[in-house]
C-alpha positions in Angstrom: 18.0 9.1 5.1 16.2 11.2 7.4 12.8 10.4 5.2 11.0 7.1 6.3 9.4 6.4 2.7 11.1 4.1 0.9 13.8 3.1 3.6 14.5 -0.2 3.9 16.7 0.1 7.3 12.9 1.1 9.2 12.4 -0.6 12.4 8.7 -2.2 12.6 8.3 0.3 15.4 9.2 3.3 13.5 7.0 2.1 10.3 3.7 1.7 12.7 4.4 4.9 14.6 4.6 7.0 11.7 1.7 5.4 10.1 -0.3 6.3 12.7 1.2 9.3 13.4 0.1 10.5 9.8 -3.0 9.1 9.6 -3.8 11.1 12.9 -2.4 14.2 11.5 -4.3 14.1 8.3 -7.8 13.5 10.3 -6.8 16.7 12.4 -6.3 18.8 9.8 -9.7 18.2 7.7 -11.5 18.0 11.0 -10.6 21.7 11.7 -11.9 22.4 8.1 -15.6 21.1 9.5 -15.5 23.5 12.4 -13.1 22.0 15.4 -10.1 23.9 14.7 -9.6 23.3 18.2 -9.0 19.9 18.6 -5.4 18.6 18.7 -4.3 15.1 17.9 -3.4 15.0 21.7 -7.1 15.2 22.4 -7.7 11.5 20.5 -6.2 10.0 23.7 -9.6 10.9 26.1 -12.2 11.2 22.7 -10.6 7.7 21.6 -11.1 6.1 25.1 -14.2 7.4 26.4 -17.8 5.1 27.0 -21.0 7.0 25.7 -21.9 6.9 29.4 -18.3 8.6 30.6 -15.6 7.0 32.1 -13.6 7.9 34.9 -10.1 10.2 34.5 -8.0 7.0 35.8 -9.8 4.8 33.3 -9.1 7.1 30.4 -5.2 7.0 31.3 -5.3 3.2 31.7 -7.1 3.1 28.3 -4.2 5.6 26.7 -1.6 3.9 28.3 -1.0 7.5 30.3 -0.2 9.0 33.8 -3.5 9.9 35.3 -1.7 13.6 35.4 -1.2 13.8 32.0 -5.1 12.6 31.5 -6.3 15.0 33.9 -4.3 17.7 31.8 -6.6 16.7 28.6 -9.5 15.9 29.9 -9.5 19.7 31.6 -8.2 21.3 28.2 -11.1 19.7 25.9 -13.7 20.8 29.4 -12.3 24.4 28.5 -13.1 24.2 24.8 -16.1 22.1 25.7 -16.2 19.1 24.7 -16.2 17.4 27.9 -18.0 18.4 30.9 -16.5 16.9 34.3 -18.7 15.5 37.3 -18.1 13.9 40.7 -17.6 10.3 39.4 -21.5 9.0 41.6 -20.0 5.6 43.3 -16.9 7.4 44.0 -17.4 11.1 44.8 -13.5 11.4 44.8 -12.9 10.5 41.6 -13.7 12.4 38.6 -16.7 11.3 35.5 -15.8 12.7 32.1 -18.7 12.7 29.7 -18.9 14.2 25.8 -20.6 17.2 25.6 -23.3 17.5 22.6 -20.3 19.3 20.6 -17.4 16.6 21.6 -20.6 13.8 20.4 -20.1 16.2 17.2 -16.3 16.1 17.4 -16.0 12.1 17.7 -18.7 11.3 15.4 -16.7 13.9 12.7 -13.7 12.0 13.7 -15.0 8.8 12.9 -16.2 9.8 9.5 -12.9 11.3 8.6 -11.3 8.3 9.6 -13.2 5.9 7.6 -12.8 8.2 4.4 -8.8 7.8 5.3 -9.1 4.4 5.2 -11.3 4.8 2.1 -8.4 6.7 0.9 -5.8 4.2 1.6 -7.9 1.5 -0.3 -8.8 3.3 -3.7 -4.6 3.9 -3.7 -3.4 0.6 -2.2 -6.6 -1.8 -3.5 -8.7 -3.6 -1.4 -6.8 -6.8 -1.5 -3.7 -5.0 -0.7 -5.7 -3.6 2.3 -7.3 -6.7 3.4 -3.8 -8.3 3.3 -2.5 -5.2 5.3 -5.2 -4.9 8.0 -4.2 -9.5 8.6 -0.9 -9.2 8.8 -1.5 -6.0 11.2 -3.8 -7.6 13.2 -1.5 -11.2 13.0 1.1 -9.1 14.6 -0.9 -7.4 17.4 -2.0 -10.9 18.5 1.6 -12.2 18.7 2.2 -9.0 20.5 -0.1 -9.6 23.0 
């Protein structure tokens, strides 16, 4: 019982969550194999958020649905590995700008590719129609959601 495939007693929840949750993994783990073995899925909560101009930290956790702490915390770590760089936010010196570096432009754009070839994935094993009738109903239920 402790394996979600196949389980029929799955909360909606607990199916989307792990979805995700492997989807995310699997992206990781081939995007260390094309050089960012330093990236963690953490990370996709500032790469996923952030404008090509940057966007503030407090934005970014709004965005994640985040404490602006925990953002800070990321947004510092992927400035360490450099991926971001961090700037006195220009209409509000107090806050702080986070913008991609030429490597986390690398990083995102790597991420993006990887995520499409998922998808790709999901389709050759599923079939489009199956897919198209997935992505509705997903996006049916995120509009009653909201």
């Amino acid at each position: 019982m402790s394996d979600a495939i196949g389980r029929t007693d799955e909360r909606l929840a607990q199916l989307f969550s792990a979805a995700y949750e492997q989807m995310r993994e699997r992206i990781y783990a081939r995007a260390r194999d094309c050089g960012f073995a330093d990236l963690r899925p953490a990370h996709s909560s500032v790469l996923r958020h952030i404008d090509a101009e940057g966007s503030r930290v407090v934005t970014l956790a709004e965005r994640a649905g985040m404490t602006k702490q925990s953002m800070g915390y990321l947004t510092d770590s992927l400035a360490r590995l450099g991926y971001v760089a961090m700037s006195p936010d220009p209409s509000d010196g107090r806050a702080k700008l986070v913008r991609l570096t030429e490597r986390g432009q690398e990083a995102v754009a790597t991420l993006t590719r990887l995520s499409l070839e998922a998808e790709a994935e999901l389709r050759d094993a599923l079939g489009a129609e199956r897919l198209a009738a997935l992505r509705a109903a997903m996006n049916e239920v995120l509009a009653v959601l909201r």
